[in-house]
C-alpha positions as CSV (number, residue, x, y, z in Angstrom):
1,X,32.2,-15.8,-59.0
2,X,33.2,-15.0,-62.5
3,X,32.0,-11.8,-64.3
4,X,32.5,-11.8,-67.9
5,X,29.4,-9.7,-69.0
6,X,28.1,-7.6,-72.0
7,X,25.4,-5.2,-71.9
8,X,24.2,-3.4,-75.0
9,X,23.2,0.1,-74.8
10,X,22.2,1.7,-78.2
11,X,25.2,1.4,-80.1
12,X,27.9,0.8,-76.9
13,X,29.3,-2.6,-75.7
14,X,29.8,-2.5,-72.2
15,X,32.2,-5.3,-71.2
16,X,34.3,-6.8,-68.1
17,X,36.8,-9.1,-67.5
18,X,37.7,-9.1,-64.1
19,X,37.1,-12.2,-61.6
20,X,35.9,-11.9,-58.0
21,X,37.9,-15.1,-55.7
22,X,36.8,-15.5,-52.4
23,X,38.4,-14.4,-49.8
24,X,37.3,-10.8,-50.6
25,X,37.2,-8.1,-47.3
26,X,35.6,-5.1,-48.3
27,X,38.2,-2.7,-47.5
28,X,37.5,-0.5,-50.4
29,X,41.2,-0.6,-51.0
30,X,40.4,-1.4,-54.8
31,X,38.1,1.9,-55.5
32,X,40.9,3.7,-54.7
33,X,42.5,4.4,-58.0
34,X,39.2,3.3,-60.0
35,X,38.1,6.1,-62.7
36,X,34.3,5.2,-62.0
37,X,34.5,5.2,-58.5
38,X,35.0,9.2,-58.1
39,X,34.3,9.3,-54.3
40,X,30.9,8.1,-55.0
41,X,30.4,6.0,-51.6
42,X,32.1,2.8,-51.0
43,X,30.4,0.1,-53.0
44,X,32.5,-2.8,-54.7
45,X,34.5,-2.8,-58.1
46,X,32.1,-5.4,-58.9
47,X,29.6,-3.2,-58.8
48,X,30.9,-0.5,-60.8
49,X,32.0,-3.0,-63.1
50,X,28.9,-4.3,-63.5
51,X,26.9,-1.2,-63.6
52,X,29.1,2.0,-64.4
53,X,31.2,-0.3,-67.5
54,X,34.4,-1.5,-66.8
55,X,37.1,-0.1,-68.8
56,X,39.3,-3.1,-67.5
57,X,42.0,-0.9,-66.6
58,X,43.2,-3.4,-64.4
59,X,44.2,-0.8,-61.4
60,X,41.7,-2.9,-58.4
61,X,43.2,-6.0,-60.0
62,X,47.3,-4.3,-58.9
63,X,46.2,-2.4,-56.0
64,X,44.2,-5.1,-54.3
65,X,46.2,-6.0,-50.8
66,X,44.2,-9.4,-51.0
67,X,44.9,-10.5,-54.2
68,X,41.2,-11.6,-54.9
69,X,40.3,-10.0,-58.2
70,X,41.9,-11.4,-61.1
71,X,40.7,-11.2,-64.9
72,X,40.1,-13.8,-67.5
73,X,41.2,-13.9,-71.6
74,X,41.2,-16.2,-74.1
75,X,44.2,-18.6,-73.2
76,X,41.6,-21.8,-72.5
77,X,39.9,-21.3,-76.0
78,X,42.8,-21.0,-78.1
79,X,44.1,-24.2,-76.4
80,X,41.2,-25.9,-77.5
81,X,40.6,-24.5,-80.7
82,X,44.3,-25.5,-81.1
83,X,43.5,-28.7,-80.3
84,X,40.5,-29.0,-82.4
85,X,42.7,-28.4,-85.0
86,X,41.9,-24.7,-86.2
87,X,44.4,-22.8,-88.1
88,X,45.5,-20.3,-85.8
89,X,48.8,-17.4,-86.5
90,X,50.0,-15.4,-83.3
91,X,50.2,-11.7,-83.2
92,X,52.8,-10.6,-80.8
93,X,53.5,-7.5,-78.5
94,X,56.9,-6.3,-77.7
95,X,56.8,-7.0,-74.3
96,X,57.0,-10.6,-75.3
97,X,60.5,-10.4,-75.4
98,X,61.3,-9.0,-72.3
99,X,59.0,-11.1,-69.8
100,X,61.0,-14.7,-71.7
101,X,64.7,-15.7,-71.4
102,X,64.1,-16.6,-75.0
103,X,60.8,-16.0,-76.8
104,X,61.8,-17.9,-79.8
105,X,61.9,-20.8,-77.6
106,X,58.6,-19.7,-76.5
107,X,57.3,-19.6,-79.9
108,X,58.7,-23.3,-80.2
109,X,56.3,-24.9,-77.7
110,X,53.4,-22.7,-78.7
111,X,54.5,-24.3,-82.2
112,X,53.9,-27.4,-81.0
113,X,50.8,-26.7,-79.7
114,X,49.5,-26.1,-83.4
115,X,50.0,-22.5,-83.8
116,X,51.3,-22.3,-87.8
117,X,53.5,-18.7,-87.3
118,X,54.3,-15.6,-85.9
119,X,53.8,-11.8,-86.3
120,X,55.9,-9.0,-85.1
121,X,52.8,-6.1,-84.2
122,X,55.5,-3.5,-83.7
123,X,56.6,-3.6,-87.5
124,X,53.1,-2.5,-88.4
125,X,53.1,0.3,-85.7
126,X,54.2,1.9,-89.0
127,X,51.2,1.6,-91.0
128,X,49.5,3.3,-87.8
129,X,51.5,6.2,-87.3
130,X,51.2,6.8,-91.4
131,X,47.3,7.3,-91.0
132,X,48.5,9.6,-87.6
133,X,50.4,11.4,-89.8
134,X,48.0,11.5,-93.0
135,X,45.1,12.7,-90.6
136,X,47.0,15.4,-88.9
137,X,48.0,17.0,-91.8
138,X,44.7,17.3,-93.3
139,X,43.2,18.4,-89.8
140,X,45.3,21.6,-88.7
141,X,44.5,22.9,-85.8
142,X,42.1,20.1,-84.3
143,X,43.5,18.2,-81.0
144,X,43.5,14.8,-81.3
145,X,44.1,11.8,-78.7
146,X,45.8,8.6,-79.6
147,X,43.6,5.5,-79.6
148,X,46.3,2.6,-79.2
149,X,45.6,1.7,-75.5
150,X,42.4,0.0,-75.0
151,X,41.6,1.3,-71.6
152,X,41.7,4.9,-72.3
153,X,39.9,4.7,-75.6
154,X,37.3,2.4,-73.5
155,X,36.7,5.4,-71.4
156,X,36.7,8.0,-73.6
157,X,33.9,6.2,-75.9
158,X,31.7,5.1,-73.0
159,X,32.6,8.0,-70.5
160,X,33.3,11.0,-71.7
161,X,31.7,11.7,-74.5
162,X,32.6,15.3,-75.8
163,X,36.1,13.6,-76.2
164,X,34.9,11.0,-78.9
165,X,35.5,13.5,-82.0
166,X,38.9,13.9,-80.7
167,X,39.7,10.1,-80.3
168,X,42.6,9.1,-83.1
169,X,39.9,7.0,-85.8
170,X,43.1,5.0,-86.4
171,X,42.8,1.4,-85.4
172,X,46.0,0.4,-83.0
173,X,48.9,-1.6,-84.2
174,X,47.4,-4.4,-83.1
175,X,44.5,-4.1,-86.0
176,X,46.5,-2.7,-88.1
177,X,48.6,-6.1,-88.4
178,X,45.7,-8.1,-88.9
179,X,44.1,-6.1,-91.4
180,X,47.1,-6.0,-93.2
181,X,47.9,-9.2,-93.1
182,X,44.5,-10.4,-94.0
183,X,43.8,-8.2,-96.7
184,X,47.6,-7.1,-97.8
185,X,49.2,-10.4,-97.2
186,X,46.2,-12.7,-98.1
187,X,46.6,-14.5,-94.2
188,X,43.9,-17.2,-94.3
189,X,44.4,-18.3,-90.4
190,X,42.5,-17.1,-88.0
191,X,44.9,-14.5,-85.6
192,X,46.0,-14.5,-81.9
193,X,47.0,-11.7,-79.8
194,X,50.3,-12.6,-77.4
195,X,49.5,-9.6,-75.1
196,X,50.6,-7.5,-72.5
197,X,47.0,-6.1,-71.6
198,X,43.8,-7.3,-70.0
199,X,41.9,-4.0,-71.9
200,X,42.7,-5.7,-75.5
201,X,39.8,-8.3,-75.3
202,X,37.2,-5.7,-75.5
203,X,39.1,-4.2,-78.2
204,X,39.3,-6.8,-80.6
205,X,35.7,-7.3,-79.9
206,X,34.4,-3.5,-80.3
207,X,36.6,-3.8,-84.0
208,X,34.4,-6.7,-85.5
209,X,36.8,-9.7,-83.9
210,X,39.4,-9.4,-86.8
211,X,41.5,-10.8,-84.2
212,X,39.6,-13.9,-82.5
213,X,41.4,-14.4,-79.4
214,X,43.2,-12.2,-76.8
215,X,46.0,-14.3,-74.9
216,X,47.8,-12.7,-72.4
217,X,51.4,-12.9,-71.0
218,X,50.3,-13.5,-67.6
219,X,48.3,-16.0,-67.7
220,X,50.6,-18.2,-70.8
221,X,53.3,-17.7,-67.8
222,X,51.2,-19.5,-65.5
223,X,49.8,-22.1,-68.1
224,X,53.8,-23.0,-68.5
225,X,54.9,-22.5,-64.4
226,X,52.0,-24.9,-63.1
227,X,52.8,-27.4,-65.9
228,X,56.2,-27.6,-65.8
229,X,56.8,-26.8,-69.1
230,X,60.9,-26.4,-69.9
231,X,60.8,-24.0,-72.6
232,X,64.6,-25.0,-73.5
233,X,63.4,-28.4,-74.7
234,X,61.4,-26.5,-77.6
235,X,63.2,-26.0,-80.7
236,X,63.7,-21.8,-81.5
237,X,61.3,-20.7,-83.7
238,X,61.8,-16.3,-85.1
239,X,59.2,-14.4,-86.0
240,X,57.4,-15.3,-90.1
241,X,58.3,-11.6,-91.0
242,X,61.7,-11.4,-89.0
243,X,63.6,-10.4,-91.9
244,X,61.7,-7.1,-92.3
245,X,62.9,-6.0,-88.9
246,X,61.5,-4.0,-86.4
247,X,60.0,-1.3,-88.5
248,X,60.6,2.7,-89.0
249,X,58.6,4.2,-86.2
250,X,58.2,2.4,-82.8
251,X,60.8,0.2,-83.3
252,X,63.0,2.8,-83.5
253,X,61.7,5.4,-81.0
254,X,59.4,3.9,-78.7
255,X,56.8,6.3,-79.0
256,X,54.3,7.9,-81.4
257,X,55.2,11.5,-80.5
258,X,58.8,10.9,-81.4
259,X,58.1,8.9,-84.1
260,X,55.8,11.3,-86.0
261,X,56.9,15.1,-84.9
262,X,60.0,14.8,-87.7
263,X,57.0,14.6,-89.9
264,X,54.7,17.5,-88.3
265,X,57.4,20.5,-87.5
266,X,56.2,22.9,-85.6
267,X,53.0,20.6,-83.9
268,X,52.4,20.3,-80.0
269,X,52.5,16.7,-78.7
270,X,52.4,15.7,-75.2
271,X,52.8,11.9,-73.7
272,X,51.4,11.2,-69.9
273,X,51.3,8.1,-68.5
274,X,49.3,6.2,-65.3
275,X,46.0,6.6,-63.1
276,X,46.8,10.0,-63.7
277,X,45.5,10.5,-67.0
278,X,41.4,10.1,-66.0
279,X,42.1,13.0,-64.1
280,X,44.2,14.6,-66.4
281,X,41.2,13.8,-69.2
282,X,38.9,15.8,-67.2
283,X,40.8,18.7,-67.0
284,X,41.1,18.2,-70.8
285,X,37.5,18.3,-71.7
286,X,37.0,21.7,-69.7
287,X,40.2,23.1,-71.7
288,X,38.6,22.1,-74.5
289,X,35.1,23.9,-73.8
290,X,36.8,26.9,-72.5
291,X,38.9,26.9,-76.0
292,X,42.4,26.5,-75.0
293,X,45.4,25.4,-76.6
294,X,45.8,21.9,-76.4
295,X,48.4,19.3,-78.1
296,X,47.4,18.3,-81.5
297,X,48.5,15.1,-80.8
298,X,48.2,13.5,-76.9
299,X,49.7,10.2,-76.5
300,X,48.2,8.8,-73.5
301,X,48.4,5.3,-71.4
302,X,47.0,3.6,-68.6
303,X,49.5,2.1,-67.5
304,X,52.6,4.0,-65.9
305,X,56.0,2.1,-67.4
306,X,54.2,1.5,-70.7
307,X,52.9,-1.2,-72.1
308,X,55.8,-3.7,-71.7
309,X,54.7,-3.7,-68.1
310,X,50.8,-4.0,-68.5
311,X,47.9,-5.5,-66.7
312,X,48.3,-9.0,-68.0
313,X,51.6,-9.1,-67.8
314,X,51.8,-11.3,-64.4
315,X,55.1,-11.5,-62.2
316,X,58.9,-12.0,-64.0
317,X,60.1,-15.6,-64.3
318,X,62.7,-16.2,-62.2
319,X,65.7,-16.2,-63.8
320,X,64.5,-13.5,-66.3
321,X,66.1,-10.1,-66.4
322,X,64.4,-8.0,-68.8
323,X,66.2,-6.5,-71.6
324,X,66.8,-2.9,-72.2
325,X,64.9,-1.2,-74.7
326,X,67.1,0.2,-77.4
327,X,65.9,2.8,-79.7
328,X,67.1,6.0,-81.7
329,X,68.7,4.2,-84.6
330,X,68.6,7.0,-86.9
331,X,69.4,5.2,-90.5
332,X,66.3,3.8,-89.8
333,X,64.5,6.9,-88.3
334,X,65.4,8.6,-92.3
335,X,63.4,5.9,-93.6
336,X,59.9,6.6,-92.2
337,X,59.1,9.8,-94.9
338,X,60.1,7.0,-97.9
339,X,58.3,4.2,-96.3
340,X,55.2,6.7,-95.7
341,X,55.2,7.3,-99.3
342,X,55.4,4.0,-99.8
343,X,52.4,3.5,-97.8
344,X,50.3,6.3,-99.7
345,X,50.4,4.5,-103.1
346,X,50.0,0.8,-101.8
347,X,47.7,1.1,-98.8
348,X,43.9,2.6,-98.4
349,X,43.9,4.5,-95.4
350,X,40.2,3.8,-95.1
351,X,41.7,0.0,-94.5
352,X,42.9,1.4,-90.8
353,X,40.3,3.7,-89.9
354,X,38.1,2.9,-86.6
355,X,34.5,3.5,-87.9
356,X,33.1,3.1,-83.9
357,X,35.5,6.0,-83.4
358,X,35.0,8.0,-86.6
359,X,31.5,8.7,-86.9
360,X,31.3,10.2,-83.6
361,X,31.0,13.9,-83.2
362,X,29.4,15.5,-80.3
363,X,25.8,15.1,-81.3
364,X,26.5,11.9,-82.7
365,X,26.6,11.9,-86.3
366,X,29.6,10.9,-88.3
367,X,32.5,13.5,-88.2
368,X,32.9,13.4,-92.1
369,X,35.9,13.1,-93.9
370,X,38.9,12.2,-92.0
């Protein structure tokens, strides 16, 4: 039975991906690690799902010794609306390159397949950690908790909502790529995600579908392992803005705290990782009320290697042995304050701003300026 469903309630979208195969047994095993469950009887992920919000975290999709809940994305209707013919660029994640032998080869056959060309989404991480940056400094003092991963920033909007004012109104990489390319770049195609993460499909939604489709690793490896497809056959095909590089921030660093606390001296910043962090955002919100210091910036993520190994990522190819990540350039690291200045006299900030996230504040009226 497939579950793909969307309740609306007041101004929240409440949505799941996950799929329910036969063969299911009731052990419970799934609830184990689920942030909604919290002890409350045994019931069925389903259920919670269903009736508590999902926040597709993907954790009874990993942990389930059956292997009977698996998720859905876009992959079937961007092959069709490829094939119908619609104009259709590809967004893609990092991870991308370490799940292919070659992801230019990659890009090849999705090139064939009609898709016109190819963004790098860690080259605008840039633009995101600028607004970061930009709203920190005008902000002294106030805790704040980054909004790139779509599973936390799920729960934190739907669940826990004395942490909404403290939610980064930055949109992720991700949106900031598309509304710079759209609106920046004048990029009349409609946009793609590649992705490593079931969670992104109800972001792109909850920030008005500027990106149409949310395609993840996973399942394009098993689009190309059931058909056969021999990616070497494909002609090699870079990235459209490959000659711009990997940009000045997580390109170089790998992470937002690194990347920005050059720009903040003297600023608390703290990075956690895994099923961990629900827990850990409980104890937050009681630190919080009781007024205690917290980070001014926490960078937090579902999943616990990052990103590059996320929920809809699906098993290695054989054959593939993932590269290591190499950061810390630091030519590059001394260019982030001039391309941040850069950024402040050829970019709106309001451009990148979140408005679901910004005009919360604990009794629900816009936060004001950012």
């Amino acid at each position: 039975m497939l579950y793909d469903n969307e309740k609306t309630g007041g101004d929240q979208v409440i949505t799941t991906n996950l799929l329910l195969l036969s063969g299911c047994r009731e052990c419970h095993i799934c609830l184990q690690q689920c942030p909604l469950h919290k002890g409350k009887g045994a019931g069925t992920t389903m259920k919670i799902a269903l009736n508590q919000g999902c926040i597709n975290c993907g954790f009874c999709l990993q942990d389930c010794p059956q292997k009977v809940i698996g998720y859905q994305d876009d992959m079937e209707l961007f092959l069709q609306d490829l094939a119908r013919g619609r104009q259709i660029s590809l967004l893609v994640a990092p991870a991308v390159q370490r799940h292919f032998s070659d992801y230019r080869q990659v890009f090849g056959f999705l090139q064939s397949l009609g898709v016109r060309k190819f963004y790098n989404v860690v080259l605008r991480a840039d633009i995101t950690l600028w607004a970061y940056v930009r709203i920190l400094e005008s902000n002294y003092g106030k805790p704040f908790i980054s909004s790139p991963c779509a599973a936390v920033t799920d729960y934190i909007m739907n669940h826990v909502p004395a942490l909404r004012p403290h939610l980064m109104p930055v949109y992720s990489p991700l949106v900031c790529s598309a509304v710079f390319l759209k609106k920046y770049r004048q990029l009349d195609d409609d946009l793609a995600f590649l992705s490593p993460c079931i969670a992104k499909r109800g972001e792109l939604r909850q920030s008005g579908n500027k990106v149409r489709y949310n395609v993840t690793i996973g399942k394009l490896k098993q689009y190309i392992v059931e058909r056969g497809i021999d990616l070497s056959r494909y002609e090699a095909v870079d990235f459209a803005d490959s000659n711009e590089g990997q940009g000045v921030t997580l390109g170089v660093s790998g992470s937002v705290c690194s990347s920005i606390r050059k720009h903040l001296p003297g600023r608390l910043f703290r990075k956690i990782s895994g099923s961990g962090v629900y827990p850990y955002l409980t104890e937050y919100e009681a630190a919080l009320k009781a007024g205690e210091l917290l980070p001014d910036l926490l960078e937090i993520y579902n999943c616990k290697a990052g990103c590059d190994s996320g929920t809809g990522t699906g098993k290695m190819l054989p054959g593939v042995v993932p590269p290591k990540a190499a950061f810390g350039n630091a030519d590059l690291q001394q260019e982030a304050a001039a391309t941040f200045d850069a950024f402040n006299s050829t970019l709106n900030i309001a451009d990148f701003i979140w408005p679901e996230i910004k005009r919360y504040d604990t009794h629900g009226k816009d936060r004001g300026r950012i």
